[in-house]
Every structure is written in structure tokens, then in C-alpha cells.
N, C-alpha and C positions, 0 to 999 in steps of 0.2 A: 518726667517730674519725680523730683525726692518725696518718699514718705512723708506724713504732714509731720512735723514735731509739735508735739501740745504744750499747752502751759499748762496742765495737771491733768491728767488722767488717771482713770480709776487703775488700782494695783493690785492684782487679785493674788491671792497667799496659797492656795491650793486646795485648801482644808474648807473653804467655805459651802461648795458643794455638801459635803458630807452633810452638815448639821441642815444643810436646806431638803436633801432626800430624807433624812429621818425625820421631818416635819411633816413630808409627804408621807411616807410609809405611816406614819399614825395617825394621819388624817387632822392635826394641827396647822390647818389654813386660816385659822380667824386670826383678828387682830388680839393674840394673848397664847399664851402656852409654856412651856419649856425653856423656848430660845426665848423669848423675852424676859422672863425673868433670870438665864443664865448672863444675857447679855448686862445686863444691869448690874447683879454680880459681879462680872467681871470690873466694868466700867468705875463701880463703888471701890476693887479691889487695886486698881491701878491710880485712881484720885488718890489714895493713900492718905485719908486722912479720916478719923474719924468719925463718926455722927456726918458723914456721909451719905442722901439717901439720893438714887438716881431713878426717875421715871424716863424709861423710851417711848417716843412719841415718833410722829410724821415729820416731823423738820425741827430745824433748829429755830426756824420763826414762830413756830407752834410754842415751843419755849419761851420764847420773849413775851408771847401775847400771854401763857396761861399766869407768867413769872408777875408781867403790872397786873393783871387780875389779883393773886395771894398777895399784893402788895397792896390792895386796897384803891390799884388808879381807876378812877372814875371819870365822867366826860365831865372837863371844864376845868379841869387839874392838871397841871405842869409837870414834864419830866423832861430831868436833862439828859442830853443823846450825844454822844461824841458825832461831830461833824462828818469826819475823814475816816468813813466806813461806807459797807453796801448798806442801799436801801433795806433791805431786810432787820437791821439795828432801830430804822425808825419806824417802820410803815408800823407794827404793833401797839404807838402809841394814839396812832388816829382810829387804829381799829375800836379802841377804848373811847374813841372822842376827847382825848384831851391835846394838847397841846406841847410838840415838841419844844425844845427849847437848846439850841446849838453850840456845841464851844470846839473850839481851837485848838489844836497839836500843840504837843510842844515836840522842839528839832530830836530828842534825842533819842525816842522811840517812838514818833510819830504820832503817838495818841493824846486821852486827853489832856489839856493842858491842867494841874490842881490849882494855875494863879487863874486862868480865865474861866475857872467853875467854880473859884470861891468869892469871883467878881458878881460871876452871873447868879449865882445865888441870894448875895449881898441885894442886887438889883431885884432881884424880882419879891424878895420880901419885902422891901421899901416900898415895892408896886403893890404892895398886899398878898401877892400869891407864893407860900414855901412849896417848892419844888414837892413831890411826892417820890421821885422814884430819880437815881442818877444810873447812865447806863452808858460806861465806861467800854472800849473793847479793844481785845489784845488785839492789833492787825496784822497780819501776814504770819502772825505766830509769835510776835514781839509781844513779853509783855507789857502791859501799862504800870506808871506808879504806881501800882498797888499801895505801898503804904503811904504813900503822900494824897493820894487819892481818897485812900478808908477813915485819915485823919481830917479830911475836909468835909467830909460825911457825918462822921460822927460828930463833929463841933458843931452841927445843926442838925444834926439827930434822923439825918435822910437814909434811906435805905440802898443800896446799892443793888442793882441789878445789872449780874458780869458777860457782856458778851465776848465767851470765850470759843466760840463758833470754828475759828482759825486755828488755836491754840493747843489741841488736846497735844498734851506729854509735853507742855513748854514749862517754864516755871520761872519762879522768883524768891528767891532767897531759901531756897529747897521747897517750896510750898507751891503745888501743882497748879495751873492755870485749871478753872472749873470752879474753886474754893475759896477765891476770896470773896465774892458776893452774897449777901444773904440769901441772893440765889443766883443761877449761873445758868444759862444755855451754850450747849454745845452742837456739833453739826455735823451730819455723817453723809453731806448733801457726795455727790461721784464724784467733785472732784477737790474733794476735803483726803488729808493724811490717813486715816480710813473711810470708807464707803457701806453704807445698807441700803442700794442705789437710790435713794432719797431718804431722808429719818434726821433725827434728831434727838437731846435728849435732853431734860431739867433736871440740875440737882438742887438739890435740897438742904439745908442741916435738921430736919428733923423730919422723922417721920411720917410727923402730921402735915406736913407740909407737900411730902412725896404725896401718898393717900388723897390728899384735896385737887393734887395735880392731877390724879389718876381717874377720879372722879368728874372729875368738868372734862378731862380727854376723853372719856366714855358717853356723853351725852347728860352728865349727870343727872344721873338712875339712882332714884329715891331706893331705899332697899327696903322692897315692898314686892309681895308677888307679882303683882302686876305692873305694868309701866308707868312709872308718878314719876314727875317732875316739880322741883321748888326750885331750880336755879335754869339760867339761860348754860346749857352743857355744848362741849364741838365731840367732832371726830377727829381726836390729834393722836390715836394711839400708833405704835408700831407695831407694824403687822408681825405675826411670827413664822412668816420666810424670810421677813426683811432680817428680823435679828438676826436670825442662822447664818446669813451674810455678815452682819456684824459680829457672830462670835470668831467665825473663823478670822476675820480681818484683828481683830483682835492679838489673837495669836501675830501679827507679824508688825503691831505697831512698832515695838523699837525698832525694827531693821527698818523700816520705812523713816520714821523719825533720823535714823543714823545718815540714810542716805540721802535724805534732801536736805539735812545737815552739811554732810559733803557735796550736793549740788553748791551750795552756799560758799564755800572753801574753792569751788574749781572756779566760778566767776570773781573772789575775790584774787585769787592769782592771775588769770586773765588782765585781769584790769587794773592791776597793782602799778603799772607803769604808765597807766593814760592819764592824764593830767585832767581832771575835769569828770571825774569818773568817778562814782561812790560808790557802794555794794553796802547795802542795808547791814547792819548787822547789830551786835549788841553794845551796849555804850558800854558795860563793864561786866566783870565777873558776878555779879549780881542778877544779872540775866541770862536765861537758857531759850532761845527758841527754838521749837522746831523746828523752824525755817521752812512754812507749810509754801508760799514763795517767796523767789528768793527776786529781789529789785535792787534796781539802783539807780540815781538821779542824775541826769548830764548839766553839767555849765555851759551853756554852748558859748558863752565867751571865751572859755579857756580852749575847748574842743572845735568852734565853727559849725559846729552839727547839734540838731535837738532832736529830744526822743522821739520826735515824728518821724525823722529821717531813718532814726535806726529801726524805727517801728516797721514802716514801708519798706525797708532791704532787707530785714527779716521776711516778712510775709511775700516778698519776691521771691526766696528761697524754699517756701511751703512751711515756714517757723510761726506757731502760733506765738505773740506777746500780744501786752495791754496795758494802757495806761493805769495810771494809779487812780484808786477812785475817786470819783469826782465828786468835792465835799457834796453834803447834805446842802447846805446854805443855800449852793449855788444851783441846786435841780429848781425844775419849774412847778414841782408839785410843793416842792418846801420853801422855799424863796420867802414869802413871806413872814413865816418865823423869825423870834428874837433869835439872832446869833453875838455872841461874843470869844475876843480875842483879835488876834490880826491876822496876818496874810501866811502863816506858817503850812496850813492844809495846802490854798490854794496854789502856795508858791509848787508845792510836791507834786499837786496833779498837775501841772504845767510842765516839772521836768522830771516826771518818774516814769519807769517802766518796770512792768514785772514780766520776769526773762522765764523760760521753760522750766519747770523745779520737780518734775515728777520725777518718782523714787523707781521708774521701770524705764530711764533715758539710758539707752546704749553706751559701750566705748564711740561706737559707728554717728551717734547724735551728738556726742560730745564733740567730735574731729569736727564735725558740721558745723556745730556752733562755734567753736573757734574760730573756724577760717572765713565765717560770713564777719566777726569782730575785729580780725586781724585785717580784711580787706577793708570794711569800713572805716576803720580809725589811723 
């Protein structure tokens, strides 16, 4: 049997040992130190943007949860959540007790749609209830309309909450994925474009906002000699080995960025002649993704074949793939939530697949994947 090929695997840079043995040799094992606050640095330094503030934390879902907390969501208030993402975009919003609230792709990068979030907003004020929090997210590394998105926001004065999870070093109109939401979560989960083999992290645009994150991530610890509590606090900090993983990773984002960029360019050559055959990419020069995976959607009326079929001859060959995710709308933990829009998600998870896109895939995996596409098609 061939080697397994993954659909992402963690891509280790070299350098991340170093900064994890000198956490050891100082005896920097809690959650806090050096490497966390280097890594943050860093992270603020490659955002490139200004008023900038990043907290490291445990996950990127640890972000979305503390992100509607600083936004003020409460149980029995509405936020809206892009459909056509992982569960990890919405479950944050039940953790709060309030109420998801669903919308629709549009074809051209997948995400939210701005006509069926300015529908669904429309609607639910008429219901009496204005949204509290909208939580948009770049998928597969694509960004979202950002600004057709930020303008349906602010005409009803909602907050935006970006889940850029997929995204790190994607952009949009030069303007980094992480930066358009009044606040943003990102994800360092092992099989994200860099790795702190689980972490995550919230940014922020003010300081005050970092610090409040940094405090409910800690248990929030009243600052008192003794242990006082006034708010309900979690354990969402990154620990400081994790970061030491994350600084080095750091170090090698763009080469990983560049090269599951060109994973992206070798499948759109591949398939440039199949009739029925799409390869995700950007609608126009306006978009950068990192191409964190890289997919593409089958016709099976033009092909005779559906991504099941290619699904199952991959994985006959030891090729890990996977369907595109399966809206929000349609799971059985969210099903009954308001959803609006049409069939744009669902038609995608019906014929997508997402193809191997790690940035440590051999010449020896690339031969392999061709000839398992050249046989099937």
C-alpha cells in the first residue's frame, strides 16, 4: 500500500524546536511567557495593519466565543453566521444561548451572501429582533465581500465578527484577512497553513479590547492579592510551548502560503481540459487567497461522475479528500434555525470536493495524484 496522502498536514519549518527548548531550559511551561507574547508580535507584525492588537489563546473557537462575549451577545439575541462553514463558526453562538441565524453563499467566493444578509436582517427586525453580532468567514482561504459585506453592517450599525480561521496571509484589496471585523478570529488548529498543534488567536483594534480578551482567557482574576472573581472567566490562553511552535511556524508562513498557492495552479492545470470540472479560485484580481485548500466542484452531467465517485477512487489509492462542508442549515443540531437565501451552499456540498493542499506534498504525490485523475476522467 502507497503512503497515505493527506488533505493538510502539519508542516514543520525547523526552527520551531529551538524556541520550544528555550521555554524549557527557563522553565516557561505555563500558559504565558516570552513565546507568547513574541508570537503575538509577530502575528500583529505580519496583520500589517495598524491599531492591530492580537491575543493567543487555545483555539480559534475560543476566539469566536470570547469575540460575541466583547460584543455584548447575550442568551436570547440573534447573530448572524454564514451557513457554508465548519461547525466551529456557529457552535460559539449557543455557547452564549442565543440564537444562530443562517445565510446563503454567493457563487463567487462561496461565502456570505450581502443580498441574503441584508434580506435576513430586514426580516428579523420586522420580527422585532436586530441581529447583535454578523459572522461572516473567508472559507478555504477565499476571502468574503469584505466590503459589500462591512456596508450592509454598518447601514444597520451591526458589528462584525470575522471568521478568518482559514485565511491567515489571504487578502483583499491589500488589506489582510484577520482586519476587517471589529474583531476577528484566526486558527493555528495542525491542519491550518501554520500550526501550535492546537491554538488560536483574537484580534482586536484596540487594546482595550485585547486586555478584556486576555482577562476572561485567564479565569478572569479580579486584580487582587487574593483569588476574586466579578465575571464568569474560561481557560482559553495559549500555552507558552504552544507558541514557541507558533513562532517558528511563523517564520516559514509565506513559503507555505506560496506553496499551497501552487498546489492551487498544479490542479487548475490538471483540469483545465475536463469539461465539468472547476478548481476554486479567485473571481478576480481583487482577491488573494492562500489557498489553505485547494477544491473543485464536478458537473456530473457534463463528466458522468460525482465527487463521490472521485471521492471513493481516491481513497482506494490511500488519498485522503472530503466533501465541502455541509451547510449549517442542513446539520441536525441547527436545522431548526432561521436560514435565508437559496440552494447556493447546498448545491457546493453536493458537488465539491476538497483535493490534498499541504505545502509538504512530494514531486512523488503530485505523479500520484495525477495519474489516479487521468485514470478517472
Amino acid at each position: 500500500m502507497n503512503n497515505k496522502i493527506w488533505l493538510s498536514s502539519p508542516h514543520m519549518g525547523g526552527t520551531e524546536q529551538k524556541y520550544v527548548q528555550e521555554a524549557f531550559y527557563t522553565n516557561w511551561v505555563a500558559p504565558l511567557g516570552p513565546n507568547v507574547t513574541g508570537f503575538e508580535t509577530d502575528l500583529e507584525q505580519f496583520l500589517q495593519e495598524d491599531n492591530t492588537h492580537v491575543a493567543a489563546l487555545s483555539s480559534g473557537t475560543a476566539a469566536l466565543h470570547l469575540g460575541l462575549i466583547l460584543l455584548g451577545v447575550k442568551a436570547g439575541d440573534e447573530v448572524i453566521c454564514q451557513s457554508f462553514t465548519f461547525s466551529a463558526s456557529a457552535n460559539p453562538i449557543l455557547y452564549q444561548g442565543a440564537t444562530p441565524v443562517f445565510i446563503d453563499s454567493e457563487p463567487d467566493t462561496w461565502n456570505m451572501c450581502p443580498l441574503a444578509l441584508e434580506e435576513a436582517i430586514n426580516d428579523r427586525i420586522a420580527k422585532g429582533k436586530t441581529p447583535k453580532a454578523i459572522i461572516p468567514v473567508h472559507l478555504y482561504g477565499m476571502p468574503f465581500k469584505a466590503n459589500e459585506v462591512r456596508a450592509v453592517a454598518d447601514k444597520y450599525n451591526i458589528p462584525i465578527l470575522e471568521d478568518s480561521a482559514e485565511a491567515l496571509g489571504s487578502h483583499y484589496k491589500g488589506k489582510m484577512c484577520g482586519t476587517f471585523g471589529d474583531i476577528a478570529a484566526l486558527s493555528f488548529n495542525g491542519n491550518k497553513i501554520i500550526t501550535t498543534s492546537g491554538g488560536g488567536a483574537l484580534v482586536a483594534n484596540s487594546k482595550a479590547a485585547k486586555d478584556k480578551a486576555i482577562f476572561l482567557a485567564t479565569q478572569a482574576r479580579d486584580n487582587a492579592p487574593h483569588y476574586q472573581h466579578s465575571e464568569i472567566g474560561y481557560n482559553y490562553r495559549l500555552s507558552n510551548i504552544s507558541a514557541g511552535i507558533g513562532r517558528g511556524q511563523m517564520e516559514v508562513l509565506n513559503k507555505h502560503i506560496e506553496l499551497r498557492r501552487k498546489m492551487n495552479a498544479f490542479y487548475q492545470d490538471i483540469f483545465k481540459d475536463i469539461e465539468g470540472v472547476m478548481v476554486f479560485t479567485e473571481p478576480n484580481s481583487d482577491y488573494f487567497s492562500n489557498h489553505w485548500l485547494s477544491c473543485i466542484t464536478i458537473d456530473s452531467d457534463k463528466t458522468g461522475k460525482t465527487r463521490e465517485d472521485l471521492r471513493l477512487a481516491l481513497e482506494q489509492e490511500n488519498i485522503e479528500s472530503r466533501p465541502l462542508w455541509k451547510p449549517m442549515h442542513l446539520q441536525p443540531i441547527f436545522e431548526k434555525y432561521p436560514y435565508y437565501g437559496g440552494n447556493v451552499c447546498e448545491g457546493l456540498f453536493e458537488n465539491g470536493l476538497c483535493l490534498p493542499s499541504g505545502s509538504n506534498l512530494t514531486i512523488e504525490d503530485h505523479n500520484r495524484l495525477k495519474e489516479v485523475f487521468n485514470s478517472f476522467f
